[in-house]
Every structure is written in C-alpha cells, then in structure tokens.
N, C-alpha and C positions, 0 to 999 in steps of 0.2 A: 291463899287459894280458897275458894269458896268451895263449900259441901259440893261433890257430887250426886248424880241425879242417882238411883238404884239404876246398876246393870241391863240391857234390856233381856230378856226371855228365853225370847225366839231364837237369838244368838244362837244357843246351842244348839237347835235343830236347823240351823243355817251349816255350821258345819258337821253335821251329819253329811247334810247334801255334799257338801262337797268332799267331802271323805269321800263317797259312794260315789260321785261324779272322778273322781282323779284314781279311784281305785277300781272302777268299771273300765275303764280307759285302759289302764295297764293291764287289763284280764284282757281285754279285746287285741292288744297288738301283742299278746304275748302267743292267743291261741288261734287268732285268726279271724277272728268272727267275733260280733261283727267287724266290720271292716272299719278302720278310722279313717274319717277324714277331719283336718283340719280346716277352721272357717275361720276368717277374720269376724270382728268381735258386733259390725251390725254388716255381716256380710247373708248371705241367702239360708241362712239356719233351716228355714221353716221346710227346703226342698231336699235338703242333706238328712233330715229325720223322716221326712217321708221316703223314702232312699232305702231308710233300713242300717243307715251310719253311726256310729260311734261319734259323738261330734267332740275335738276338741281344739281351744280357742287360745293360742300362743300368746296374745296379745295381755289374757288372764294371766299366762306364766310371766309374763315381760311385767306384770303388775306388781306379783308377787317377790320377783327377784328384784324391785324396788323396794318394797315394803319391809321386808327383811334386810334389805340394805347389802345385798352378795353384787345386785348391779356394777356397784362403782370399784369392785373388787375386776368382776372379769370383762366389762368393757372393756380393756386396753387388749383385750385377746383377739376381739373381732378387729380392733384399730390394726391390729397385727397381720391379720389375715386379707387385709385391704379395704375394710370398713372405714368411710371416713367419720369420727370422733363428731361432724356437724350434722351426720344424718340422726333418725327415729334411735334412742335408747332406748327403747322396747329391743328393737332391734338389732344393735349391737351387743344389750345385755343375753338375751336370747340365744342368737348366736352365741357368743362367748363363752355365755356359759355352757352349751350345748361341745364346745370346742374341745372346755378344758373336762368336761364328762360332771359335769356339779348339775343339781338344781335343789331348790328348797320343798320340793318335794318328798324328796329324802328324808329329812327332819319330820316334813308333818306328816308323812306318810308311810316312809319306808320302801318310797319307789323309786328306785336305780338312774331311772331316765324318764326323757319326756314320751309320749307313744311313736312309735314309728309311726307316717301316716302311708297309708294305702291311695289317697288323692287329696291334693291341697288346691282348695280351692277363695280364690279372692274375691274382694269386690273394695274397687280403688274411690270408691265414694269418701273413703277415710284420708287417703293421697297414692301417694304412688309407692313409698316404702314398702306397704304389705307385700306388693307384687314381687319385686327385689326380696324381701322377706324369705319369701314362700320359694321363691326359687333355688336359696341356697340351698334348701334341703330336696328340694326335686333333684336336683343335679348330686347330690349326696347319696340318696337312695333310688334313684333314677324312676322315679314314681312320677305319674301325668297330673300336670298343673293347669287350671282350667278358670277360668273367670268373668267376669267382668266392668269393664272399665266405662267408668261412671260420667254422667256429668256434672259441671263442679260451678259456682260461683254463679249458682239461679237463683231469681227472684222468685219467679210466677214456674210451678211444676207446669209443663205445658203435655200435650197430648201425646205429641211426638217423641218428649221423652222418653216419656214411659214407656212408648211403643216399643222402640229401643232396647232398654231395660228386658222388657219382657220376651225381647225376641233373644236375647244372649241370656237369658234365664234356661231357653228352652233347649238353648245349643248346648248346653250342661248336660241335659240329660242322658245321649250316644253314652258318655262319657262313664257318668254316676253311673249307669244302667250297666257297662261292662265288669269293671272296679268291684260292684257291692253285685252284682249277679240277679241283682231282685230288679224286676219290667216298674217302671213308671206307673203309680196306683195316682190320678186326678184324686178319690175320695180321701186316702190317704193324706195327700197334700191339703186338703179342704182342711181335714181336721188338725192337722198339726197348726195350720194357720189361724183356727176357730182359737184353739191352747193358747198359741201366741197373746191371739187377742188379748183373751181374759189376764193373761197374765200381765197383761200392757196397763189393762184396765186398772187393777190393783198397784199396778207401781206407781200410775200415773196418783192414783189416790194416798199413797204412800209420800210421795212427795208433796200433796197438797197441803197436806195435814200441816207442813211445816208455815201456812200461811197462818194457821192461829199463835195466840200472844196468851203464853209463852208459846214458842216451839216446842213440841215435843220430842222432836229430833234436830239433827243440825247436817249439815253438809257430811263432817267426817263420821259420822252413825250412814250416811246414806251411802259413801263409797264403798263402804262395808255389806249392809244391807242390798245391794244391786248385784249383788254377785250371782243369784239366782237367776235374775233378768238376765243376765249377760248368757251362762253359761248352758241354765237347763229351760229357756224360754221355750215354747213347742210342745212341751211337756208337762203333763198334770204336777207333778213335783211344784214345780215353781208355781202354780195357781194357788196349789194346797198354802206354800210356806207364805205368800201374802194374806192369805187368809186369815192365817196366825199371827203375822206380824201386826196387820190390821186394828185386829182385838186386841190385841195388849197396849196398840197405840189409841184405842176410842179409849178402854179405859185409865192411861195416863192421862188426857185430855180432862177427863172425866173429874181424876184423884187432885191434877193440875198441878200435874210432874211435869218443870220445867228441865229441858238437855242443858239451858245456860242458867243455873239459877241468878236470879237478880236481875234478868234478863235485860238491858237498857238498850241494844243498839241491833240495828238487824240488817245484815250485811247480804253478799251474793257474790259467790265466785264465778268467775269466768276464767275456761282455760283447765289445761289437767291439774290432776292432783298433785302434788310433792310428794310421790310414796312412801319415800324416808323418813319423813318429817311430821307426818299427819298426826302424832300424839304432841309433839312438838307444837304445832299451830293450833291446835285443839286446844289446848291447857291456856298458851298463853292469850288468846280470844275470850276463854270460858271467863279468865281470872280478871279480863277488862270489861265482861258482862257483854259481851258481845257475840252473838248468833249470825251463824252463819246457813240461812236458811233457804235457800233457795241456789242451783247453778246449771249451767248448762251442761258441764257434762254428765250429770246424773239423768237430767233430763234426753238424753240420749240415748235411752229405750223407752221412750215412751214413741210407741209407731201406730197412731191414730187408724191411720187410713189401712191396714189387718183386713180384709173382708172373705171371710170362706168362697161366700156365693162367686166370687173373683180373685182365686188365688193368685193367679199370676200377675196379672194389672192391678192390686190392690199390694204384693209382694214390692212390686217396680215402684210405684209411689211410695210408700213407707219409708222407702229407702235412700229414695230422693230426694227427700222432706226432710230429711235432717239438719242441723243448724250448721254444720259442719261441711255442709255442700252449699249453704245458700249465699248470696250477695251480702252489703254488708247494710244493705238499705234494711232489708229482709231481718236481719239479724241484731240492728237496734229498735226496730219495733219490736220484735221477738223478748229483749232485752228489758224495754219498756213495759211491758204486757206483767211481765214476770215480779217486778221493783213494784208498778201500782199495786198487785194482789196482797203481795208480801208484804206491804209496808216499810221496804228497803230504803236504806238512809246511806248508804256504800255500795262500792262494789269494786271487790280485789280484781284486778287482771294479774293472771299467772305469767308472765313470759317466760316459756317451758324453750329454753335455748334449741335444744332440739327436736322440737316440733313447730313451727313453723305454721303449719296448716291449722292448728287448734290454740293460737296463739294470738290475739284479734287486738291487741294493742297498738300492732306496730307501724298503720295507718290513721292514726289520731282518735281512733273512735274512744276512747275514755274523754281524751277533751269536747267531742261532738257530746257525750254523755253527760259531762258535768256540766255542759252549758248549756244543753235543751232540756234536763232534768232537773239540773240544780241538787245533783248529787257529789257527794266525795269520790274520789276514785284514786284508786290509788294501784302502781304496779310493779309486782314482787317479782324482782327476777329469781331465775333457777331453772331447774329442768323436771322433767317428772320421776327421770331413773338417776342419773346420773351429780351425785350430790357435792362434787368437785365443783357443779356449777351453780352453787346455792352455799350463802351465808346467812348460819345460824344468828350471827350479830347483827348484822344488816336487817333482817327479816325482822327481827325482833323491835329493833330502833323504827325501822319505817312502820311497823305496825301499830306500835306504842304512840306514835305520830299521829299514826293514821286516825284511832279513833281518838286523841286529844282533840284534833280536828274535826270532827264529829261534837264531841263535848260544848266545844266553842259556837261552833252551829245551833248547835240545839238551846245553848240560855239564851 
C-alpha cells in the first residue's frame, strides 16, 4: 500500500457543520420553530430558506445509512411494509429505518430520530421515488406535501420549460407561506440565491482542482467534501467552509501533495456512490496508482445558471440543467467535456441496481464511449445502499482488470 497523502484540514470544520446542521434540526422539530421542511437533495433549497425553514435533506440521511452500512440491516423492513426491494434504497433504507425507530444519527450525534417535518416538499427532476418518498411520511404525520414535477430526458433547456418550472415554483408558495407563517420576501429569495451561487462557485472550483497532475483530491475526498453543498447551500456557512477547503487545496497544489501518490492513471466515475464501500474502492484504486478524479455525481451541484437579479427563472434552469434530467446526446458530450480537461484514460460506470435513473450504462453508452473516445470503460455492478447487491470479490477482480487494461494501453 503506498504512503498516504496527510489528512485533509478542513475535514474537521466540515463536521462542525454538520453537527450544527443535524443538531439545529433536532432543536427546531422538537420546539417548533423554525419550521422544518424537508427538500430533496437539488430540489428548490434556495425558496424553502427564504421561507424562514429549517431545511432538512433525507436523501443525506439515505447516504449516511449507507455509509455506515445500517441500510442493508433494515431495508427488508420497508420490503416488509410493501416497498418493493427494485425501487430507490435511499428509500427503502430510509424508511426502514425510520420504521424500525434506528438512525445513525444517534451514534454521531445523540439524536433519537429523524426531524418531523412541518412540509415536504419535492422536485422529481431526480425521478419519481422522491415523490413516493415524501409521501410515506405526509400520510404518517399528515403534514401537506407540495412540489414539482419536472421535465426529464432534455437536450436543449428550452424557454417553455423553464416557464413551467417557474410557474409551479410559485404555486409553492400559498403553501410555504401558511406552514412557516413568514409572507414571501422577493429580496430574501434574491439573496439566498446570490449564497447559492457563490457557494456553486467554489465547489465548481473545488472540483476543478482535480484536473491538475497530481490530483490533489480524488472522487471519494469529494463525496465527503460536498456535503456542505448539498445540505447548507443558501447559506454563508457553506461559502465560508470552500473558502477554507480552497486554501488548503492551492497550498497542497503548491507542497505537490499528491490524493494517489505515484499517481499513474486517471479515471471518472459515473453513476452513485457505493456508500458501503468507498474506503474499500479508495484503497484498492490508490494501491494500483489510480485517481479517480473527476464524476458526475459530485458535479451535481454545481447550478451555473444561480442569478439573484432572476431568482425564479434562473432557480427553474439550474435545475433543469442537470445531467441527471438531460438526453443522453447531451450527457456524452457532457462526459467528453469532462475526460478531455482531466486527462481521463477510464471511466467506471456504477450500475447502482436500484437506481435506474442515475445508472447510464444500460443503453450502450460505455460502448458509444470507448469507441468515439478510445477510452476503457468498464461497469461495476452494485447499488448505492444496499450491499446484498454488490461483490467485494467481483469488484475487486474487475477493477484489478480494469486498470491491467489500462497498463497494456498505455506501453
């Protein structure tokens, strides 16, 4: 195993935030105030904080009940309760655990349960599960569930879209305005959207960093790292902690602290994580010199098109514009764009069993990939919670494969 790189930093003021992020939450549903709503994870943040809401993001808990590995424990709870075992393990594990009263909260924090929410609201730009999601628990605590539903499989954002978007952004608000008691503030929303931005800004440079040789980060430092973006975007919080991440990443650049030392191959994930397994794929990548520096699902907050002077049409595009809504024309350009900057010589596709919508293999596109790029590709099955669907052995053998393959390329 080759030396590891020094620790990063900021890490610990990372989970500050989140301490304070999952321990604000539990003050708020416990004393009322503010009000919690629940958002899917690039659902309408920016209009739920101008709102005056507690914002908290299920899809983070569905992350962490993989990461910790409790998923594959109480999945069969939701299968129990009439979940079928083929749809989102976000959302089985979620449920489930929410069923059998566990979360890994508890552990890192000390909180009993997840917040009750006062309004959940969606945005099915992600699929359709959120919706189904969000609903078990509307009907649970018979709290108003309010959204909307997206469009999916674009090329070109088109005008009408967004019109759209922005006209069911608006129908939100009766809604938010009753729930949280506080009138619709425009300025407000401007500036929660300006926060956004910057904070976009910073991740988007956060990520870029990874096109220098060495990287100074790699895919699984990033899935870590974005949890700010995800959870407290809107918010000076998450502007400050890139700030900081930032500087410690110009001067590793600097020191020429490599994340893979020996660094030989430079890869790109496509497709979710393995939550289970990410020190697992990390180790054995780092020990075949291989970086994994560039993916699309980190790249999934980075929301360009942020504009205060037009929150609400500039809210509706962002949102649109994700890879995860676009065609699939759309999405090996996307892919291509990514490979040229980076210097990418691979690229793992995840087929996460049960996710389906974030899952781009299963239409040929690795073969369209390796034959209009002249790149490796190669595709790891598994799921992203659920680790019944994922082989430690397998994984290991195809990977070991994978950049052999590579190796043989390159002399």
């Amino acid at each position: 195993m080759p030396d590891a790189p020094p620790p990063i930093k900021a890490t610990k003021k990372m989970k500050e935030l989140m301490a304070g992020h999952f321990l604000g939450l539990d003050q708020a549903a416990r004393e009322g105030r503010p009000k919690v709503a629940w958002c899917t994870s690039v659902g309408p943040a920016e209009l739920l904080h101008a709102m005056g809401f507690a914002v908290y993001y299920p899809e983070n808990h569905g992350a962490l009940l993989g990461a910790t590995r409790m998923a594959t424990e109480v999945i069969p709870t939701a299968n129990a309760a009439g979940y079928s075992p083929d749809i989102c393990s976000y959302l089985t594990a979620d449920v489930g655990a929410f069923l059998k009263g566990v979360t890994p909260l508890t552990q890192a924090y000390g909180i009993a349960t997840v917040p009750k929410a006062d309004v959940l609201v969606f945005n099915t730009n992600q699929c359709r599960d959120v919706e189904d999601w969000f609903a078990f628990y509307a009907r649970h605590w018979n709290v108003p569930i309010v959204g909307v539903r997206s469009h999916r499989g674009l090329g070109e954002v088109k005008s009408h879209h967004v019109a759209d978007v922005v006209a069911q952004f608006k129908d939100l608000i009766p809604t938010l305005e009753r729930v949280s008691g506080n009138k619709f503030d425009l300025d407000r929303l401007r500036e929660t959207v300006r926060l956004s931005k910057e904070c976009t800004l910073r991740w988007r440079r956060v990520l870029e960093l990874a096109s220098r040789t060495p990287s100074p980060m790699t895919f699984f430092d990033h899935t870590i790292h974005m949890a700010p973006a995800v959870v407290l975007r809107g918010l000076p919080e998450a502007v400050e902690y890139y700030d900081l991440l930032l500087a410690e990443m110009d001067q590793r650049i600097a020191d020429g602290v490599a994340a893979v030392p020996g660094e030989r191959h430079r890869l790109y994930w496509e497709g979710m994580p393995v939550w289970g397994r990410l020190r697992m794929l990390s180790d054995l990548l780092s020990e075949a010199k291989a970086a994994v520096v560039a993916s699309t699902y980190c790249n999934s907050w980075i929301f360009d098109a942020f504009d205060e002077r037009d929150p609400f049409e500039s809210m509706a595009r962002a949102y649109l514009e994700l890879f995860i809504v676009r065609d699939d024309e759309y999405k090996e350009r996307y892919i291509h764009q990514w490979v040229e900057r980076f210097g990418v010589k691979g690229v793992i596709f995840h087929d996460a069993k049960t996710c389906p919508n974030n899952s781009n293999n299963r239409y040929a596109m690795p073969q369209r990939l390796a034959r209009n790029l002249g790149l490796s590709t190669l595709v790891l099955n598994g799921d992203l919670n659920d680790l019944r669907l994922f082989s430690d052995e397998q994984a290991k053998t195809n990977l070991e494969a994978f950049v052999e393959q590579m190796e043989e390329l390159a002399a």
